[in-house]
N, C-alpha and C positions, 0 to 999 in steps of 0.2 A: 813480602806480603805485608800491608798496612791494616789495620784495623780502623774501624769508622763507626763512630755513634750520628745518625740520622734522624730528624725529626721532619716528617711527614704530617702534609696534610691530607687528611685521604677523610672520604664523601661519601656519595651517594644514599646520602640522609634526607632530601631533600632540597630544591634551590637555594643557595646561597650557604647552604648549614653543611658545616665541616666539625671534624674534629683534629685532633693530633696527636698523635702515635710516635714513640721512640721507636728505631728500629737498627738494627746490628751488622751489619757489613763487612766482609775483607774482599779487599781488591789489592792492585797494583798500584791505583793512585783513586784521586777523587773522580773523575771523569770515568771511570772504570764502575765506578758506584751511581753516578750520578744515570750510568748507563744502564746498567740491573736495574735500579729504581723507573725508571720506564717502560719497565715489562712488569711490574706489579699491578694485582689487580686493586680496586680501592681509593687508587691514588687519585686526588684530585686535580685538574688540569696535566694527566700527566705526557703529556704532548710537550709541556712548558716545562722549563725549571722551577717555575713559582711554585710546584708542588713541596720544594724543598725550602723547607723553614729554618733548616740549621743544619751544618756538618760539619764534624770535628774528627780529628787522628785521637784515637783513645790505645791504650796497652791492651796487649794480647790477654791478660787478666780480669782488665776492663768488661771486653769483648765477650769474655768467657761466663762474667757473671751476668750481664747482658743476655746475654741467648740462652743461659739455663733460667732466669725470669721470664725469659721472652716465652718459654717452652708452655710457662700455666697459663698461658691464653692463647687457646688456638685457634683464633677470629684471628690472629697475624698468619696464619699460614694457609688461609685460604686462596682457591686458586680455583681459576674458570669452572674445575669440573668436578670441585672437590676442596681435599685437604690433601697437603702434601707436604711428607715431612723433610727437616732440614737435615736431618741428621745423614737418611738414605736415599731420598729423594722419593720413597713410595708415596702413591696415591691412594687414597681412601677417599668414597663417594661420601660416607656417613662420618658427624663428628667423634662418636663413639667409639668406632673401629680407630679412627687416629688418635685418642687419648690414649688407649691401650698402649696402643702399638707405644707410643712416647713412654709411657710411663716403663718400660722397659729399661729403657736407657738413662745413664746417669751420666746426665747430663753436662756435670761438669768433666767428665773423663773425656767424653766425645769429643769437646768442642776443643781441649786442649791438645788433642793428636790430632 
């Protein structure tokens, strides 16, 4: 398993207006990530690879402090019908209920088992 630090462009802020988001991945290789990242909601053009503004192989330590930052902002884990966590996969309709639930978890433990 490789680890991957991804910078995204993701939208829907209005025509033309994007922003960009680091975001945290382990796959098998880059095409493995490159494929997860086309099922995210947010992304812009994500039909295209242009949605991808950068990809790098990072350390499993990397990785790990990555997605416990990633954890204080849960506008990255929003998803079609909800919020959904990384950790368990659960859904939550409301943001509140998914901060809880996170804040549960320490998040560096998780991410390194």
């Amino acid at each position: 398993m490789q680890y991957f630090e991804v910078v995204l462009e993701n939208g829907h802020i209005g025509a033309g207006n994007s922003y960009e988001a680091k975001r945290y991945f382990k796959g098998s290789d880059m095409l493995s990530v490159i494929s997860k990242i086309r099922g995210l909601p947010r992304i812009k053009k994500r039909h295209t690879i242009e949605a991808v503004k950068e990809i790098r192989p990072i350390t499993k330590e990397e990785y790990v402090k990555g997605m416990a930052e990633a954890l204080k902002n849960p506008h990255l884990f929003r998803v079609w019908s909800g919020y959904r966590c990384p950790i368990c996969g659960k859904c939550f309709n409301d943001i509140l209920s998914f901060v809880r639930h996170v804040e549960k978890y320490d998040a560096a433990f998780v991410f390194t088992n």
